[in-house]
C-alpha positions as a printed Julia matrix, in Angstrom:
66×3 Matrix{Float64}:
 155.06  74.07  44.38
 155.1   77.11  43.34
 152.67  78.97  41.47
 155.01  81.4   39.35
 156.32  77.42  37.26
 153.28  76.76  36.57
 150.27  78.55  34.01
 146.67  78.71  35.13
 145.82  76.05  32.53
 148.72  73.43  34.07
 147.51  73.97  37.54
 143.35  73.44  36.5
 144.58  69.84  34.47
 146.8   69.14  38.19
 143.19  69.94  39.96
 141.21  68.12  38.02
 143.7   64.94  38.34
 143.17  65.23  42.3
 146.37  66.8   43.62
 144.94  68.52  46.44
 148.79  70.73  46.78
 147.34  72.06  43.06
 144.15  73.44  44.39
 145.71  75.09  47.72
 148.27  76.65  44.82
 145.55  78.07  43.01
 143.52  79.47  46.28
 146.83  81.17  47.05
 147.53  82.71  43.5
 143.76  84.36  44.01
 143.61  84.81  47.63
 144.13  88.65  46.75
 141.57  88.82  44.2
 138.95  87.27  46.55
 139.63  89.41  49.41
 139.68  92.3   47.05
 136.25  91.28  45.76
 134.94  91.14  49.28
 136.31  94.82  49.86
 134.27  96.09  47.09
 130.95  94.41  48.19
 131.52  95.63  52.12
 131.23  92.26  53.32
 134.4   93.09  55.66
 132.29  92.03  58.64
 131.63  88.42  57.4
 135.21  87.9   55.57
 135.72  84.51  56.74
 132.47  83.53  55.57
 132.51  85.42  52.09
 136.13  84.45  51.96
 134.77  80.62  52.53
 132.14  80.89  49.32
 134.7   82.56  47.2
 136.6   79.78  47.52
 133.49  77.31  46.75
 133.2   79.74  43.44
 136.51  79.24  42.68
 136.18  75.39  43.28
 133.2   75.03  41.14
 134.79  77.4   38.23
 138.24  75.01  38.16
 135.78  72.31  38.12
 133.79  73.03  34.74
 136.62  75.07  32.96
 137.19  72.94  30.05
């Protein structure tokens, strides 16, 4: 899959139905903006682990997103 076919709001419905390939598509579509937000809160020395709970955030937000 690739995320450039698909909108945010097809791949969130894809999620939410269980296909696991959906939710790796949407980690990789905001792997940048994670990172990114890690950058700005100088967390570079625990990036896996701040990399980990943005990814829990992201999770949880595709969850409720109705």
């Amino acid at each position: 899959m690739l995320f450039r076919n698909y909108n945010d709001f097809e791949i969130i419905s894809l999620i939410k139905q269980g296909n696991e390939e959906a939710l790796e598509l949407m980690i990789d579509k905001y792997r940048f903006l994670i990172a990114k937000k890690i950058g700005k809160f100088n967390l570079a020395d625990e990036y896996d682990d701040a990399f980990q709970e943005g990814v829990i955030v992201l999770y949880r937000s595709v969850m409720r997103f109705e």
